[in-house]
C-alpha positions as CSV (number, residue, x, y, z in Angstrom):
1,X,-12.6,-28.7,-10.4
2,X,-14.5,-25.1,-10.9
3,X,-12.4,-21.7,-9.3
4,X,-15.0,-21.7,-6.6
5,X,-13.6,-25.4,-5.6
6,X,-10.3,-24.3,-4.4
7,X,-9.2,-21.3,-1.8
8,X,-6.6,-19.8,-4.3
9,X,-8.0,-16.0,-4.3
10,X,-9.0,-14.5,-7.2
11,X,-6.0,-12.7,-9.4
12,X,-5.5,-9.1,-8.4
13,X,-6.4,-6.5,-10.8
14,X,-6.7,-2.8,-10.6
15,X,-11.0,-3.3,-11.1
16,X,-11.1,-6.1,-8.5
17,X,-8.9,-4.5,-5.7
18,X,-10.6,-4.3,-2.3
19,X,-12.4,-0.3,-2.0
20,X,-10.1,0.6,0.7
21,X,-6.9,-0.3,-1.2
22,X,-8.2,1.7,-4.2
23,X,-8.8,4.4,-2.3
24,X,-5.6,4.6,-0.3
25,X,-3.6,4.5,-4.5
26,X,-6.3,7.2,-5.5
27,X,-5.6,9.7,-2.9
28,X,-1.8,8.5,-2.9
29,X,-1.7,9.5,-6.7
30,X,-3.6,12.9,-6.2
31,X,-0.7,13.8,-3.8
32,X,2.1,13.2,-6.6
33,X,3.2,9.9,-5.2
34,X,5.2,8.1,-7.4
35,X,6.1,4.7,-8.4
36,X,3.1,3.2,-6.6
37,X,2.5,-0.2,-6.5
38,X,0.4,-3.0,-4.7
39,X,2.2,-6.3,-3.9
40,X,-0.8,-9.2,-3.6
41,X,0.4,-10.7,-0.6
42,X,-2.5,-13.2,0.0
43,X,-0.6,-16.2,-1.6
44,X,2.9,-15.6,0.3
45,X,2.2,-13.8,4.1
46,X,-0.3,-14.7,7.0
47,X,0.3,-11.2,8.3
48,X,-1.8,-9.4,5.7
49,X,-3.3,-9.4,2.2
50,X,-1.5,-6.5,0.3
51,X,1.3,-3.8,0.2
52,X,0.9,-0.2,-0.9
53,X,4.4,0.8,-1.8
54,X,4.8,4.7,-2.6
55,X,7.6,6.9,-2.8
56,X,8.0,11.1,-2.4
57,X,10.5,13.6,-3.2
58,X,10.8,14.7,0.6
59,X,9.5,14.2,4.2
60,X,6.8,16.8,3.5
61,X,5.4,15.4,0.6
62,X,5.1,12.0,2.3
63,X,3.5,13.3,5.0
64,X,0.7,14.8,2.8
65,X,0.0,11.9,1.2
66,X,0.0,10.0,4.5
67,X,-2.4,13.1,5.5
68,X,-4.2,12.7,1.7
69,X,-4.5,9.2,2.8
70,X,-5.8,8.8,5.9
71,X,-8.3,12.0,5.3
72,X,-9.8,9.7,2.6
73,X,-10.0,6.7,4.1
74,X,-11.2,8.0,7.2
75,X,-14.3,9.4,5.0
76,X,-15.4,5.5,4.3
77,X,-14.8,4.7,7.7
78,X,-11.6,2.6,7.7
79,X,-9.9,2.9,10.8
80,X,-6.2,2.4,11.0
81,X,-4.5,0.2,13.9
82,X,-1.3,2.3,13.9
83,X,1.1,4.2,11.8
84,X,4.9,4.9,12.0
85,X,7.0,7.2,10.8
86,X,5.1,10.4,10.5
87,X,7.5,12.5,12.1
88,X,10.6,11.7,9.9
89,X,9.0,11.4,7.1
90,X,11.3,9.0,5.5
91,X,9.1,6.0,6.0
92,X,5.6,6.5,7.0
93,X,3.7,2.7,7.7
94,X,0.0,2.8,7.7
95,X,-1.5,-0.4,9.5
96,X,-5.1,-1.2,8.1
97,X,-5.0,-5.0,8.9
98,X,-5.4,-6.6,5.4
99,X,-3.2,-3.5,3.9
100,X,-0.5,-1.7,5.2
101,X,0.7,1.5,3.1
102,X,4.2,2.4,2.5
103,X,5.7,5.5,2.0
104,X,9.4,6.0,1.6
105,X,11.7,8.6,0.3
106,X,13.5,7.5,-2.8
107,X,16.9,6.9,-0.6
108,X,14.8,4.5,1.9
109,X,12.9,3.0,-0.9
110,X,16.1,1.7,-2.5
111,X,17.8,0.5,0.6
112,X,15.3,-1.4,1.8
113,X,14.1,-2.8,-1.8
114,X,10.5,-4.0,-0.6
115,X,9.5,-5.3,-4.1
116,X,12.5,-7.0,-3.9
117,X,12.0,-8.5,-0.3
118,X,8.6,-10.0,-1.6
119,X,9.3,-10.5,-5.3
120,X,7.1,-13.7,-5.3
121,X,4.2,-11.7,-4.4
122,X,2.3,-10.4,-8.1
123,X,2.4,-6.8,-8.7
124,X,0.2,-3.8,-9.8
125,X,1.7,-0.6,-11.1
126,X,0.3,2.6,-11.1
């Protein structure tokens, strides 16, 4: 049996990610963001292929990287189904279909433990 016989996805690395997910940690990372990571869903959810988890040091900062984000993404074209959270700042979920992006505060990061929540899923740090 070859790879291309069986539907297991390729491994997740940081040269393989799709464009759009690179994108969304580039522009994340030119906002400060900090501690970001992508979970590679594809093995463990139906709802979506990977998580962009991202933290801040306050509501203002996540909303410039939700702002740095979008603004990027945006430029290629992607178009988002929805996003939550703007106004609080504490959480911010962007909704591309096969990604969603995360950004918490460091509080709401620890509480609700994400990486934790899906620590089957394989991992990429930034």
């Amino acid at each position: 049996m070859t790879a291309m016989d069986t539907d297991t996805p390729q491994k997740a690395t940081k040269r393989n990610l799709p464009a759009a997910v690179k994108i969304s940690v580039q522009a994340s990372l030119d906002k400060k963001a900090e501690n970001v990571q992508v979970l590679d869903l594809r093995q463990v959810s139906s709802f979506t292929d990977f998580f962009i988890v991202m933290n801040g040091h306050s509501t203002r900062q996540n909303q410039a990287i939700f702002e740095q984000i979008r603004e990027e993404l945006k430029k290629k074209k992607v178009a988002s189904l929805g996003a939550e959270g703007l106004d609080n700042g504490e959480w911010i979920l962007m909704d591309y279909g096969s990604f969603i992006i995360h950004i918490f505060s460091p509080r709401t990061r620890e509480y609700y433990a994400l990486e934790m929540l899906w620590g089957d899923a394989p991992r990429l740090i930034f």
